[in-house]
Every structure is written in C-alpha cells, then in structure tokens.
C-alpha positions in Angstrom: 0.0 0.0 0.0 3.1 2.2 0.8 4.4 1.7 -2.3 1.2 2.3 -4.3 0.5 5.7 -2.6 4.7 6.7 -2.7 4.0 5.9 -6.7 1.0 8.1 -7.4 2.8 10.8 -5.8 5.7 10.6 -8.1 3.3 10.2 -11.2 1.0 13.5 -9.9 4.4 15.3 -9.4 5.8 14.3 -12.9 3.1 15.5 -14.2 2.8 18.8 -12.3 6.4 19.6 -13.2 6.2 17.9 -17.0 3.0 20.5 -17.3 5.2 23.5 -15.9 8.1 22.6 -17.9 5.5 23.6 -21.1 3.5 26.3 -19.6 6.9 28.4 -18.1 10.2 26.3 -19.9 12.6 28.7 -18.1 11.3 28.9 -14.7 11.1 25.3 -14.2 14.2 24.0 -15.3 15.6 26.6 -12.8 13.4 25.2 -10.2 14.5 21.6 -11.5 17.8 22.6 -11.3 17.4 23.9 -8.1 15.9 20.7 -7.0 18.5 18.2 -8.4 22.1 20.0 -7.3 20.6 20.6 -3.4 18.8 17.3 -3.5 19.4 15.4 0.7 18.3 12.1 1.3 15.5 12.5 3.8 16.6 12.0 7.6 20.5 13.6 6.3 20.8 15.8 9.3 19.8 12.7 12.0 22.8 11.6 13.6 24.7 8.5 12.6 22.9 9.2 9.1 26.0 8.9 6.9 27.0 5.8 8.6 23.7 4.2 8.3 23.7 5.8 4.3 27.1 3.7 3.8 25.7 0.6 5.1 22.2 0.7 3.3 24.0 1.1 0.1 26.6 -1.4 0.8 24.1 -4.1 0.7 22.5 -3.0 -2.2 19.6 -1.2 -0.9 19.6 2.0 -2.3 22.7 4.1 -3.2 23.7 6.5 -5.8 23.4 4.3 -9.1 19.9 3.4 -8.0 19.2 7.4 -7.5 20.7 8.1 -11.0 19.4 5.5 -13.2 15.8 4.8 -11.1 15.1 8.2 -10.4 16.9 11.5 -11.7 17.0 9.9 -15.5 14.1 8.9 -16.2 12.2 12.0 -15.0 14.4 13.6 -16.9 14.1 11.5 -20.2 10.0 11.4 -19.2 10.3 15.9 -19.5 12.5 15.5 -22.7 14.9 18.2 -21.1 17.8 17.3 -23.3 15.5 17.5 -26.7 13.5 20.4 -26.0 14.0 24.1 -27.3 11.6 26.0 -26.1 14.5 27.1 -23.1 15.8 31.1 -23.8 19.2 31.8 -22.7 18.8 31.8 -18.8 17.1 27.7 -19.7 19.5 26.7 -21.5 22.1 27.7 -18.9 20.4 25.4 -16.6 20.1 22.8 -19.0 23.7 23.0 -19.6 24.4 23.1 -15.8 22.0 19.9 -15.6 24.7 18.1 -18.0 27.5 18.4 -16.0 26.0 17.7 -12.7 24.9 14.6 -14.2 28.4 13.9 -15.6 29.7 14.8 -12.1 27.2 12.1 -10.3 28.0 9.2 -12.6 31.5 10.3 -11.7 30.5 10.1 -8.2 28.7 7.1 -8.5 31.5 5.2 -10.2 33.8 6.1 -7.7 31.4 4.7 -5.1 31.3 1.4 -6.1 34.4 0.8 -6.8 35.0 2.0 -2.9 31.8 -0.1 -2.5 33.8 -3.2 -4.0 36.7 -2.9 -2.5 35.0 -3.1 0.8 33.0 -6.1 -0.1 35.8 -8.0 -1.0 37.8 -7.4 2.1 34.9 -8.3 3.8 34.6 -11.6 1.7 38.3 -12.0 2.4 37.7 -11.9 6.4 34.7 -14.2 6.1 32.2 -11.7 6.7 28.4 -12.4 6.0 26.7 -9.3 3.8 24.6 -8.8 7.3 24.0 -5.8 8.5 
C-alpha cells in the first residue's frame, strides 16, 4: 500500500512539473535545477545518518546508481529536457548546468562502487556475511 501511494505521488508530481516545464520552460528548469544540485536524502541531518547511508547502500539497498538510473534519468528523459528548445538563454544555462552535474554524479557514483567493491571484497576475504 506504501508503495502504491509513494508511486502516485511521483506520477501527480511528474506530471505537475512535466505541465510547468510547457507552460513556463525557463522557470522550471531553474526550479529543476534547483531541485536536483541541493537534493538530501531524507533523515540527512539525524545523527549516525552517513554511517547508516554507507551501510544501506553497501548491501545493495539503495545508493547512488539506483538514485541516478531509477530516479533523476528517467524523470528527466519522461520531461525530454535534453530534446527540448523552447528554453531562452537563462534555460538553457540550466540545461547545460543539468549536464555536467549529471556527468559529475556518474563520476561520483563510479567512484562509489568501486570503494563499494573494494569493501565487499575485504569483507569476503575476512569471512564476513553481507549482514547488516
């Protein structure tokens, strides 16, 4: 049932900001922009949050990759903001800005699992369980 309701709300959201994107092109992506480079996991400022962060995506839960590829491209793809030109100057800065944030996160997020690997390994090496 959680999932169901967490699912419209992303689909009624999509579609508020995919509607925006064609009623005011500029002012959106600056809001989508906005959005994406500030973006904090919920719960970020609770203590031992990193640590717990570390170890949720360690086991495969949810880390950076699944971030990129389940959620920031394909809302992305979904508003067509690398094929549309209806952005002015000040959109199109954005857009650009966009581009290398998300080379900059697959940087990131190729870094991570190779840290993320390297860990696993020595923990496979030691004999440890992937338990929490």
């Amino acid at each position: 049932r959680i999932a169901a309701d967490e699912n419209l709300h992303m689909t009624f959201y999509r579609n508020i900001c995919g509607a925006a994107l064609d009623l005011a092109p500029d002012q959106a992506i600056a809001a989508i922009h906005r959005i994406l480079t500030n973006f904090q996991m919920p719960g970020a400022e609770m203590p031992n949050f990193r640590r717990n962060a570390v170890m949720i995506a360690k086991y495969g839960i949810y880390d950076l990759r699944q971030h990129l590829e389940e959620v920031v491209r394909p809302v992305l793809k979904k508003w067509r903001i690398f094929e549309r030109n209806d952005f002015s100057g000040v959109g199109e800065k954005y857009r650009e800005e966009l581009a290398t944030f998300l080379e900059d996160l697959e940087r990131q997020t190729l870094k991570f699992e190779e840290s993320r690997d390297r860990a696993l390994a020595r923990d496979a090496a030691r004999g440890k369980k992937l338990t929490p």
